[in-house]
N, C-alpha and C positions, 0 to 999 in steps of 0.2 A: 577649456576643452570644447570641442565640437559639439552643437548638439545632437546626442543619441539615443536612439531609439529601438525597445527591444521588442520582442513578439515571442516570447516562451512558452509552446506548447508540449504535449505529450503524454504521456503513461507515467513517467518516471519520474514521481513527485519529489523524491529525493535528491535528484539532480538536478531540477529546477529551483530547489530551495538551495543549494549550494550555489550555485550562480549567481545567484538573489544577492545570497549573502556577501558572496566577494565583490558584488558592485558597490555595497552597502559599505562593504569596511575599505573600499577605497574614499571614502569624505573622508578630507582633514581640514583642522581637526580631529582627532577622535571624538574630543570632549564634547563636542558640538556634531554631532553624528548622527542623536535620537530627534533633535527637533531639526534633522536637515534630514530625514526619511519620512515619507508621508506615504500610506496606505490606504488605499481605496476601495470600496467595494462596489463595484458600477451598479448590483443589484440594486442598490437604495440610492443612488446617486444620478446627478445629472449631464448632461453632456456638457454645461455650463457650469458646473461645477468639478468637474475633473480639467476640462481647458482653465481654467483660471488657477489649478493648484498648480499645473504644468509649466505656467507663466511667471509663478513667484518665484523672483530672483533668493539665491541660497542666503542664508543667514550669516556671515564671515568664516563659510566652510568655502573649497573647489568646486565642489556641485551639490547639487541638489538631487536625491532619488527620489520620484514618484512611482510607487506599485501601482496597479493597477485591477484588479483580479475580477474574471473572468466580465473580462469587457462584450464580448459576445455577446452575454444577457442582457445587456442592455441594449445593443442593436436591434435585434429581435424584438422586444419590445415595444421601442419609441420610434413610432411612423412617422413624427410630424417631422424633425429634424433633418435636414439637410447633408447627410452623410456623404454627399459627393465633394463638398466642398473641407472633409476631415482631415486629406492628407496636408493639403496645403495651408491648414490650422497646425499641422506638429511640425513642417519643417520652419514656422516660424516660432516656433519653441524657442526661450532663449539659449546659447549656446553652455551656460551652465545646468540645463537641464536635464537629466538621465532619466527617461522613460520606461520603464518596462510592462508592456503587457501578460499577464500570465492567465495561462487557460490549458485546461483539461486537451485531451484528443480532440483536433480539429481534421475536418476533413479539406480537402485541396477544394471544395466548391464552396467551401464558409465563405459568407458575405464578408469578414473579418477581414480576408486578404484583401480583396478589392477597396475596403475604404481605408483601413489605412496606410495602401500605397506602396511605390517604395521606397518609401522615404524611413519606412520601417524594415528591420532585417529582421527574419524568422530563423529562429533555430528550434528544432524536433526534438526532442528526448524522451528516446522509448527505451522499454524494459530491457536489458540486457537478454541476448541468449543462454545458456548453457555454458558454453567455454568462455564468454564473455564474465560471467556471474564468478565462475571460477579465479579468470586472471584477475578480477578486480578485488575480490576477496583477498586472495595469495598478497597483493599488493599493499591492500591493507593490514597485514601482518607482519608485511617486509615493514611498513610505516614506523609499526611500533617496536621492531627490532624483535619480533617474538617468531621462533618457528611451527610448524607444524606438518605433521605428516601426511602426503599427498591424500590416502584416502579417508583420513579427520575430516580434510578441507571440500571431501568430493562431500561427505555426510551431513558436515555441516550445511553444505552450499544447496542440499539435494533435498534437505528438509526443511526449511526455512523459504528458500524458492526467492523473487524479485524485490522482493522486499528490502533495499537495500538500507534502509532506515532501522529496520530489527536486524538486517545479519550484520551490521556497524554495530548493533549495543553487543551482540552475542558476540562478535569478535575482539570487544575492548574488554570484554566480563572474560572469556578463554586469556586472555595476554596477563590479563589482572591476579586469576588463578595460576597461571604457569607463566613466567614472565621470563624464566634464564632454560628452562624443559622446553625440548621437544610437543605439542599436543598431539595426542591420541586419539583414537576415534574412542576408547573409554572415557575419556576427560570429556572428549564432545557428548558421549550418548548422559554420562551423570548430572551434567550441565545444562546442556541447551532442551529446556521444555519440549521442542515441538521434535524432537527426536524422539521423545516419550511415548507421540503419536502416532508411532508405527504399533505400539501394543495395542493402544485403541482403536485400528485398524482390525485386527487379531478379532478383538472384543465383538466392536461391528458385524464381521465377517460370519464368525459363530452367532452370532444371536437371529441376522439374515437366514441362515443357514436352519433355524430351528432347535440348534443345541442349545439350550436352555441351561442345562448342566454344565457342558464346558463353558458358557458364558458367564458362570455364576464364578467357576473356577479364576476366571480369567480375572473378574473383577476382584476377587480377593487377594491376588496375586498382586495385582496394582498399586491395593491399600495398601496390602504388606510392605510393600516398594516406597511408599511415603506418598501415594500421589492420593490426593483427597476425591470424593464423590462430585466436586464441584467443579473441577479443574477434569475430571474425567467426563464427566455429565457437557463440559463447554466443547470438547473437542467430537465428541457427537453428533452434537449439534450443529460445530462447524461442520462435517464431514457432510451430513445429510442439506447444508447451505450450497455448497462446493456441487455437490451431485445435482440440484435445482440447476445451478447456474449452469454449469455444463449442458443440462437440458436443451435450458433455452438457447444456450450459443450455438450448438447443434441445430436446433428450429432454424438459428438463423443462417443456415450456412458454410458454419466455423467446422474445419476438422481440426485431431487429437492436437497437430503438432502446432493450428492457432491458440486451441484453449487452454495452453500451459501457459505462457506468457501474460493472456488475460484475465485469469483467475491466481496468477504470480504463485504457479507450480510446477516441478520438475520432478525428474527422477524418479521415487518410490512413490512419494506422494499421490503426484500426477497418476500416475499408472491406479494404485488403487481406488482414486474418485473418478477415475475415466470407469474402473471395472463394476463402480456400486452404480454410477450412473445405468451403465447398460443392463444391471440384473433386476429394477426394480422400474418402475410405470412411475410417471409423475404425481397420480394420487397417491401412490401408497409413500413416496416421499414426503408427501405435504402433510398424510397424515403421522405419519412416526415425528414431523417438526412440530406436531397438535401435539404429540402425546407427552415429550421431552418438554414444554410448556406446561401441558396439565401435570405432570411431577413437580416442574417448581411450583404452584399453586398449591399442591398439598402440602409441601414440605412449609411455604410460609403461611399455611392456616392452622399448621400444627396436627393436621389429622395424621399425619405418621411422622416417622424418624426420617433423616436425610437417606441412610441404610437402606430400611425396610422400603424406603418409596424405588428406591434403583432398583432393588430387585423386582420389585413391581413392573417399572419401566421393562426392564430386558424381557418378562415376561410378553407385557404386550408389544413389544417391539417384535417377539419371534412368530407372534400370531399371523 
């Protein structure tokens, strides 16, 4: 083979680990496939030390994969080194070599591009949109020969959000449950957890709200339901995370229809951390994430019941 060389960035961690993978299981042969993959972490590593793994001819496999992760960090870094003379270091790569660089979101003025060249080919891999998240779902269902009913598939897609790494386990756990049925959006709401999160929304809302009483309501409804104080108490907490972060993307810039994608939410979700963001000031978020911390500190010092501390919680949460 030629030698090749990759530059895999993006958002979409899930689809740059698939690609990975399919270079990886092209070594043959197989059996010889874990000592003819080498991974690298540029953080701890040297620019003399990643050129020379790049240089080892493959063990009696086709080629040889070198990873490379988050090579960036290390440019930034190491002044002393000669980066202008990097590309024309990989295109003498030997032609059994398969290179890939892999990195988080890059921007088009990363010094990354420029040194290595292009002797290196980039490809982006960002979060799917909406209708994107949808056909790729649907598709993976067509995969497993299981169907499901269009507005199953909008709820599952809607609550779950970019994550395509969780809505692949949720969609092989739905296929596993109903494998020769139709799924429903019942099968989807009893199944997938983070559908469960629209009652903790409810929850949130009224305790915001100052209802204390429906709050209280709300939460024994949940237990009743099987979902425990801790699994209710996490989703919380994520929410009041989600509302921060929107903050800041907001500071920085970002409107509604960027901060879905980079907090990997859509649909109802989205909509309700877009609505807690705008009804509450960034102190009083920071404090209700103090106070969901000071509950777990009581609960593991023993001063109350796991119970009696959430109801504490929502009280001061409605203050």
């Amino acid at each position: 083979m030629k030698n090749t060389s990759l530059l895999l960035h993006g958002t979409n961690e899930y689809l740059i680990s698939k690609k990975i993978l399919e270079i990886r299981d092209g070594i043959q042969p197989v059996d010889l496939m874990d000592v003819n993959f080498v991974q690298i972490d540029a953080k701890s590593s040297t620019v003399d030390e990643i050129i020379n793994a790049c240089c080892t001819v493959p063990f009696m496999t086709n080629y040889r994969l070198v990873l490379v992760n988050f090579f960036s960090d290390l440019i930034r870094v190491e002044k002393s080194y000669d980066w202008k003379n990097l590309s024309s270091q990989i295109e003498n790569f030997p032609d059994t070599t398969f290179v890939v660089f892999r990195e988080n979101e890059l921007k088009k003025s990363d010094s990354i591009f420029k040194f290595l060249g292009d002797s290196v080919k980039s490809d982006r891999f960002e979060n799917f949109k909406y209708r994107e998240l949808l056909d790729w779902a649907k598709n993976r269902f067509d995969d497993l020969e299981v169907s499901i009913a269009p507005k199953a598939l909008a709820l599952l897609v809607e609550s779950i959000g970019t994550d395509l790494r969780l809505l692949d386990s949720e969609i092989q756990k739905l296929s596993m449950y109903k494998p020769l049925e139709m799924i429903s959006t019942n099968d989807v709401a009893d199944l997938v957890a983070y559908v469960k999160e629209q009652s903790v929304f409810r929850l949130v809302d009224s305790t915001i709200d100052g209802n204390v009483a429906h709050s209280l309501k709300l939460l024994e409804s949940l237990i009743d339901a099987g979902q425990s104080y801790t699994f209710i108490k996490r989703m919380i907490e994520r929410q009041v995370r989600l509302a921060l972060m929107v903050k800041s993307l907001k500071n920085e810039g970002f409107n509604a229809a960027q901060i879905g994608p980079k907090i990997s939410l859509f649909g109802y979700p989205l909509q309700k951390t877009l609505e807690l963001e705008s009804r509450l000031t960034e102190s009083r978020l920071f404090n209700m994430y103090q106070m969901i911390l000071d509950s777990e500190v009581r609960e593991r010092n023993g001063e109350m019941s796991e119970g009696l501390s959430f109801e504490m919680l929502i009280y001061e949460l409605a203050v």
